[in-house]
C-alpha positions as semicolon CSV with decimal commas, in nm:
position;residue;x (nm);y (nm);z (nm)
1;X;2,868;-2,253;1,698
2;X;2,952;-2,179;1,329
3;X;2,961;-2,468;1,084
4;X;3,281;-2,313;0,938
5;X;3,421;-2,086;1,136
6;X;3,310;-1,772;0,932
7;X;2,978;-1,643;0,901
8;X;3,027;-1,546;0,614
9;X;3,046;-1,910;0,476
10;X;2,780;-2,051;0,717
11;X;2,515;-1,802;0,551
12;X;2,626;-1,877;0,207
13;X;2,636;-2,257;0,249
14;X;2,247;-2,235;0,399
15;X;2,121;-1,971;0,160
16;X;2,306;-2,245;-0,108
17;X;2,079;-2,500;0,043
18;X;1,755;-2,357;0,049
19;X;1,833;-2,275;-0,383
20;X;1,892;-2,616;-0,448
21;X;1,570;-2,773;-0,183
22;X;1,336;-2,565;-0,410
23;X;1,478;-2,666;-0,752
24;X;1,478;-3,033;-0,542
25;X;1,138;-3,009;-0,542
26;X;1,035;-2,951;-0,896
27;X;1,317;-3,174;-1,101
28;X;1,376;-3,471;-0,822
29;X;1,542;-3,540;-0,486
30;X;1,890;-3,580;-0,595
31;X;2,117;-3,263;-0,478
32;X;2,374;-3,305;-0,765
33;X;2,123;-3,318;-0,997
34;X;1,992;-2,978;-0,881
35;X;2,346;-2,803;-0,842
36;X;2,451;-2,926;-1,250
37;X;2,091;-2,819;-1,339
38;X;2,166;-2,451;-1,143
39;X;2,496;-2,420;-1,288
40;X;2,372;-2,471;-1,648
41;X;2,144;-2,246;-1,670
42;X;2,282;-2,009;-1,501
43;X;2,567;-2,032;-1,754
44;X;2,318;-2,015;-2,047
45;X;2,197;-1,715;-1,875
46;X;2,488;-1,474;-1,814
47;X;2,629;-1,610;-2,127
48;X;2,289;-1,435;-2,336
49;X;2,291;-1,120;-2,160
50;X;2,514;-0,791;-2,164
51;X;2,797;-0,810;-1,974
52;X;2,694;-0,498;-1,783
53;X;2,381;-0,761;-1,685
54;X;2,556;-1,061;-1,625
55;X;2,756;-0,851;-1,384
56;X;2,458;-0,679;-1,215
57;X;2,270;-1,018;-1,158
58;X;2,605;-1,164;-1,041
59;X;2,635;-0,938;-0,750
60;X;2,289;-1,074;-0,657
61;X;2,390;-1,447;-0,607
62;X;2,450;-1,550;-0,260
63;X;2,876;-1,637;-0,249
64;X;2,871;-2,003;-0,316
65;X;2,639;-1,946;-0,620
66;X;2,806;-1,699;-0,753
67;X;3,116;-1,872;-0,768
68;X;2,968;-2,138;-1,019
69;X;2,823;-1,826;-1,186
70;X;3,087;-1,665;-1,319
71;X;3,309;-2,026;-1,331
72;X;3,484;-2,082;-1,689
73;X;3,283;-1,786;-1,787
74;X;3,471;-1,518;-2,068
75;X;3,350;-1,169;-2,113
76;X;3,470;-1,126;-2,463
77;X;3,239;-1,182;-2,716
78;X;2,953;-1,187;-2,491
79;X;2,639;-1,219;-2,520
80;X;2,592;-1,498;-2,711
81;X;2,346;-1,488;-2,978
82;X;2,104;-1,727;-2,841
83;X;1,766;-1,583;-3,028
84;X;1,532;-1,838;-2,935
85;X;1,415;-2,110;-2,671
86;X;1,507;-2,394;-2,863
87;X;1,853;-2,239;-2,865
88;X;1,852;-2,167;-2,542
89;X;1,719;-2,505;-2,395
90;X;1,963;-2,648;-2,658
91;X;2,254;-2,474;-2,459
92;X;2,125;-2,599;-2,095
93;X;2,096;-2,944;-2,212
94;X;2,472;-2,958;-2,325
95;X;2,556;-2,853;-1,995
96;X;2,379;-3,149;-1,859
97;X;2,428;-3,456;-2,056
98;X;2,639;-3,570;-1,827
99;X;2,401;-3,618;-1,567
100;X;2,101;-3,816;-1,481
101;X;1,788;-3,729;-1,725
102;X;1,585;-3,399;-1,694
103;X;1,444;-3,232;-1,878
104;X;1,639;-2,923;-1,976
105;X;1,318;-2,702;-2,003
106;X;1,180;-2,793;-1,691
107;X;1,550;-2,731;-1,535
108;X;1,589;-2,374;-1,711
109;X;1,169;-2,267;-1,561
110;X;1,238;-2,391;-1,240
111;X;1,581;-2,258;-1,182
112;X;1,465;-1,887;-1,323
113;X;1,173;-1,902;-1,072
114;X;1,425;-1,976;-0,787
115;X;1,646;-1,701;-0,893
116;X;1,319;-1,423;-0,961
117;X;1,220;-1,545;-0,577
118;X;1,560;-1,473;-0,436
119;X;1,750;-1,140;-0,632
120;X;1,607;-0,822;-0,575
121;X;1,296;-0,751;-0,828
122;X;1,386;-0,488;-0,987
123;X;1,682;-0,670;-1,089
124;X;1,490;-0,942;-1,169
125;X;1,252;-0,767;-1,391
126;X;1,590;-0,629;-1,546
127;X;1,710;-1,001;-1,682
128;X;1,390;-1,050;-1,819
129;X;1,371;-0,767;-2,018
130;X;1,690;-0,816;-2,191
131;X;1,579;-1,156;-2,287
132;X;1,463;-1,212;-2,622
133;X;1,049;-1,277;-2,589
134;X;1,067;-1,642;-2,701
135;X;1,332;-1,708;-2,434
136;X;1,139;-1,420;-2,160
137;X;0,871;-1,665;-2,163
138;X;1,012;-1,934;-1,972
139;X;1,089;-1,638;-1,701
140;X;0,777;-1,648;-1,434
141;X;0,502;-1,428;-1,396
């Protein structure tokens, strides 16, 4: 029997839950801690690259995630000019400074190897490459 009452919900709501269990396991067991940490850098993220990008590694994102993707988030001006990955670890630990300590470096590695495990690779390999090389090397290899 479905959770929900659409599939559709019941796949996103697991797929959700096996994001946050693996960035769980490298910042802590605390399941807000790993949703705020998702969010911010994914926010950091779409916010740096193209808009064609952002959009293209949007329509990766299982439903749920992709809501808090593209939440608050305006095209106009975009991307931000983020050069390096002081600035960009700067931007991720704003996000969470409201939360429990962790380390915003740790957060913004772990979440990009979650999302290079789960979008397709050649979409992957895509985001990367329209990251500026000081910021590209927190991506994994």
């Amino acid at each position: 029997m479905s959770a929900t009452g659409l599939d559709v919900f019941d796949k996103t709501l697991q797929t959700t839950n096996i994001w946050l269990n693996e960035i769980m396991e490298e910042v802590g067991p605390d399941r807000q801690t790993a949703w705020h940490a998702l969010g911010a850098v994914l926010h950091a993220l779409r916010d740096r690259l193209p808009v064609d990008e952002a959009a293209h590694l949007g329509a990766q994102l299982p439903l749920l995630i992709r809501g808090a993707y593209y939440h608050q988030w305006h095209p106009a001006g975009k991307p931000d000019k983020i050069r390096n990955e002081a600035e960009f670890i700067a931007r991720v630990g704003a996000e969470l400074r409201d939360i429990r300590p962790i380390d915003p470096r740790e957060a913004t590695r772990t979440v990009f190897k979650v999302v290079a495990r789960h979008v397709d690779r050649g979409e992957s390999e895509k985001v990367e490459h329209t990251l500026p090389q000081d910021i590209r090397a927190l991506w994994p290899h």
